[in-house]
N, C-alpha and C positions, 0 to 999 in steps of 0.2 A: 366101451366108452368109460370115463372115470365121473369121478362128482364134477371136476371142470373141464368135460367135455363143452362145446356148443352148443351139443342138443338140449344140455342139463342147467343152460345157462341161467334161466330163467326156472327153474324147478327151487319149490321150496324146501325140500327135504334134504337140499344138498346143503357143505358149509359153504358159510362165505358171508357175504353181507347183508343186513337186514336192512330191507325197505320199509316197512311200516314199525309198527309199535314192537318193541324186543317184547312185549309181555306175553304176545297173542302165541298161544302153543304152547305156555310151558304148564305142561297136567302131567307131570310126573318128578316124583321125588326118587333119583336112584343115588345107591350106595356104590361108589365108586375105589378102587384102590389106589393109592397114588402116593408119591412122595412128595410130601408136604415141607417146603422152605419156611423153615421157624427164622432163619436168619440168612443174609450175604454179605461178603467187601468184597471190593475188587481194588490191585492195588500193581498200577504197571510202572515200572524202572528199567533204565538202561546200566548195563554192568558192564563194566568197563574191563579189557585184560584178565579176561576172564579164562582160567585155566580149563579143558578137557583132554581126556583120555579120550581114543577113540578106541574100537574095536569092534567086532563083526565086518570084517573091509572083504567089501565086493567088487569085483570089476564094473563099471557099465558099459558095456558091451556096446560096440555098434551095430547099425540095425542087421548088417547080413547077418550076423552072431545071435540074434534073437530070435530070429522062426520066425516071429509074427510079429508085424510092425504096429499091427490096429490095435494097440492095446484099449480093451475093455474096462466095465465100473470092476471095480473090486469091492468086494464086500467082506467085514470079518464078523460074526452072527455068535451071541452066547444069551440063550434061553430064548426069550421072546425080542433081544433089543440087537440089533443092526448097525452097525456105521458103514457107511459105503462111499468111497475117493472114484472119482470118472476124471481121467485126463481131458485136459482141455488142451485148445491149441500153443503150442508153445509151452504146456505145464511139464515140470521136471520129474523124473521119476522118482518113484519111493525105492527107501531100502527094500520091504517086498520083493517088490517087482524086480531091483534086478536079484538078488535072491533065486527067483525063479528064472531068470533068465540064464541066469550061470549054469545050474543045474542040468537046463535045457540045450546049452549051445554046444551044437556041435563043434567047435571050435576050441582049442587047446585054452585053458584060462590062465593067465599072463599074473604074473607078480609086481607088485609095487618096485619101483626100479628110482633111485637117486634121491634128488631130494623134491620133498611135495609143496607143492604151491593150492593155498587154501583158496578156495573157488565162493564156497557159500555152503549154508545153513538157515534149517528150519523146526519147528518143534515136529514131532513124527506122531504123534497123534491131542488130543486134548484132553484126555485121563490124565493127571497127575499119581503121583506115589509120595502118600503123606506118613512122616517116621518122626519119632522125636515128640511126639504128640505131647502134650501136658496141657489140662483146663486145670485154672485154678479158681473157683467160685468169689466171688466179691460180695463180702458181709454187707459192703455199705449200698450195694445195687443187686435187690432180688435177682434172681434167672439171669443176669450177666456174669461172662467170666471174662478170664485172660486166658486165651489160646496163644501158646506155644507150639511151633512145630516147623517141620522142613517139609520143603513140597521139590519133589525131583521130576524134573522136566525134562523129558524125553527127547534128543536131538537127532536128526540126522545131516553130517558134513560132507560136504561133494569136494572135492578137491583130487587134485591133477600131479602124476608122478612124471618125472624127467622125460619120458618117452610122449608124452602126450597123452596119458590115457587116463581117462578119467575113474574113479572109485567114489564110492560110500562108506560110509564108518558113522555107527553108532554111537554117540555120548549121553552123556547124565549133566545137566549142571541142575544144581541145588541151588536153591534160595530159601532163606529161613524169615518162618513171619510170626510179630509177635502182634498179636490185636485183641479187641474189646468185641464178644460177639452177643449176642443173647442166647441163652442156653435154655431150654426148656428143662420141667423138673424132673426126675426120676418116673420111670413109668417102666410098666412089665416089657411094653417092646422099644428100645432105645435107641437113642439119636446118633446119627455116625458123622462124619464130619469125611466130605469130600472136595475135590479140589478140580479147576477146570483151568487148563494152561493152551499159552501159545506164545510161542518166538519167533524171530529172526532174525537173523546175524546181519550186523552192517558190515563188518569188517573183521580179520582174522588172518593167522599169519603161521608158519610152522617152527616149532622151538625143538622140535627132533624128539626122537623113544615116542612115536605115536602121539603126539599132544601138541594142542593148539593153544595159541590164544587167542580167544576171540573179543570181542565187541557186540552187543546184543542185548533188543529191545526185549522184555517181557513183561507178559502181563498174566495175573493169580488171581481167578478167584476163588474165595472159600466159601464152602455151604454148610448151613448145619441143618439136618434133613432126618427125617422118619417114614417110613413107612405105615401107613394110614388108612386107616378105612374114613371117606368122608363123604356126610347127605348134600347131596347138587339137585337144584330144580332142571330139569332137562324139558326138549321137545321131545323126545324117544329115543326109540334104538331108530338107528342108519338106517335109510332102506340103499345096500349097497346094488350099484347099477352094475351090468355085465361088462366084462372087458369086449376095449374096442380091439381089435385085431390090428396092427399098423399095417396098410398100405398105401400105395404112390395114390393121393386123389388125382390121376392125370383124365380121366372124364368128369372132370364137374366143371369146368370149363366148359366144356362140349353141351353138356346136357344141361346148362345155365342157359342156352342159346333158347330165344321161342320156335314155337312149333316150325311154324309156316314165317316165312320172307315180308317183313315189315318195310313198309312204305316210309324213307323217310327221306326224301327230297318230295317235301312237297308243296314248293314254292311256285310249281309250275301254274297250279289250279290254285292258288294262294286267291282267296278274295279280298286281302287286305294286307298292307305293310306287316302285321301286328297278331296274322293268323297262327294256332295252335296247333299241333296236332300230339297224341300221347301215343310212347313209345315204352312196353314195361311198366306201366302205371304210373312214369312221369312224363313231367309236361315238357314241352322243347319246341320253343318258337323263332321262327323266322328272324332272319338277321332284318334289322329294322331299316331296311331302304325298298326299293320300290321292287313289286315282284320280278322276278328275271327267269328267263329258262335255263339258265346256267347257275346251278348250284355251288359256292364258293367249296375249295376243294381245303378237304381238312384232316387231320392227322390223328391217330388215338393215342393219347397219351403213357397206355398200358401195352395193349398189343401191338402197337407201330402199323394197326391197317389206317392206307389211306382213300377216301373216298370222296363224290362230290356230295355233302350234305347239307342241308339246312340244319339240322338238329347238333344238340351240343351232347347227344348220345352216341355212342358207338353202337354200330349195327351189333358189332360180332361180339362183344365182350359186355357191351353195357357200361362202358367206363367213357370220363369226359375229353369229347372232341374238339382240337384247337384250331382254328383258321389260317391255313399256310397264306392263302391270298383273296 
């Protein structure tokens, strides 16, 4: 299971949201390491004819060309931190991936052929590459500067050569930003200045020798950041639960069912328009006209059995029954 499993739904040690008082549980002060946001902006623009080189040009292979159609998450891992892409249905491939697909296809790999018709584009990850750097301190405002600097925003372009076939190519577009940030003072371990990017291309067109012009929303933001040791009042350390194993629940339908075969027409022996009987520990009464030995016949909403019942329960599933007549 995980912290939100359904069995841990209700468990306090898991995260999630707090029902009663936030205060209750916190009997501990720990020192945590972290990177502390002294400052942000975010600041998105569309760039209009905007020039790229491409380079790194893959084929994208069709699927007989790939071995294996189900492509998986991919993850790329450096120390302790993770970023991981899972295709989704209809999601387009990364350069990665065909990358690896090229390498892997048995299939003879094909050359860009005439002239290329620009298909689309996206940022290929959300690291930015900050160059050009310059803080200049502001006498008239403590701990604020003027940041200077280029943030290069990582592209990937898909676009299609005379033959029909589609390629990837890697670009750079640059954007330069000058702003007001607050700086923290001088201190033995120092503050770095990172950047978080993403685009996508509305439009784009091919002007020959590898290079596009495109059209394209983006959006930057800057952090100015430290590595920190910092005192948090906490509940404790996790009590981390065991993994659940993934399998098919195809018996829990089954073994949802009661033991023994429940009575529920029981309109027969009815001693009044308006009698009860409980099924599963709810209640489910009589259609309100006069007792009859024919139970009006009715349909389950979930499982599609149908039966003669009184009760607006399903025998089989426990889910609500509708009166065909």
């Amino acid at each position: 299971m995980s912290f939100y499993s359904y069995k841990n739904a209700n468990a306090d040690v898991c995260p999630g949201a707090i029902n009663n008082n936030a205060l209750t549980g916190l009997n501990r002060r720990m020192c945590i390491q972290v990177k502390n946001v002294y400052d942000s902006c975010m600041k998105q623009e569309q760039l209009d004819e905007e020039e790229i080189v491409i380079s790194n040009i893959v084929p994208v292979l069709p699927s007989d060309c790939r071995g294996n159609n189900s492509a998986s998450c991919s993850c790329t891992c450096q120390d302790n931190e993770c970023e991981c892409t899972c295709p989704g249905c209809g999601a387009g491939i990364t350069h990665e991936q065909a990358v690896e697909n090229a390498e892997n296809s048995p299939c003879p790999l094909p050359q860009p052929c005439g002239t290329w018709t620009f298909e689309s584009c996206r940022s290929s990850t959300i690291k930015g590459k900050i160059t050009n750097l310059c803080i200049e301190r502001l006498c008239d405002r403590p701990q604020f500067a003027r940041v200077k600097c280029t943030v290069d925003v990582p592209i990937d372009v898909l676009f299609v050569d005379q033959r029909c076939q589609e390629w990837l190519g890697q670009a750079v577009v640059k954007v330069d930003r000058d702003v007001l940030l607050c700086i923290p003072d001088d201190s033995i371990i120092p503050f770095t200045l990172e950047s978080l990017v993403s685009a996508i291309c509305v439009s784009g067109s091919y002007i020959g020798n590898c290079t596009f012009e495109i059209t394209l929303c983006v959006t930057v933001v800057l952090k100015v950041l430290a590595e920190v040791d910092i005192m948090v009042p906490t509940y404790g350390f996790c009590e981390i639960p065991p993994c659940e194993e993934f399998a098919e629940a195809v018996c829990d339908e089954f073994f949802s069912l009661p033991l023994f075969p429940q009575s529920s027409c029981a309109c027969e022996d009815a001693q009044s328009v308006n009698a009860t009987t409980m099924f599963n520990g709810q209640t489910t009464c009589c259609p309100s006209t006069k007792p009859s030995k024919v139970c009006p016949v009715c349909t389950c909403s979930n499982c599609g059995t149908t039966c003669q019942s009184s009760g607006s329960i399903c025998p089989r599933c426990g889910s609500t029954m509708s009166s065909l007549r």
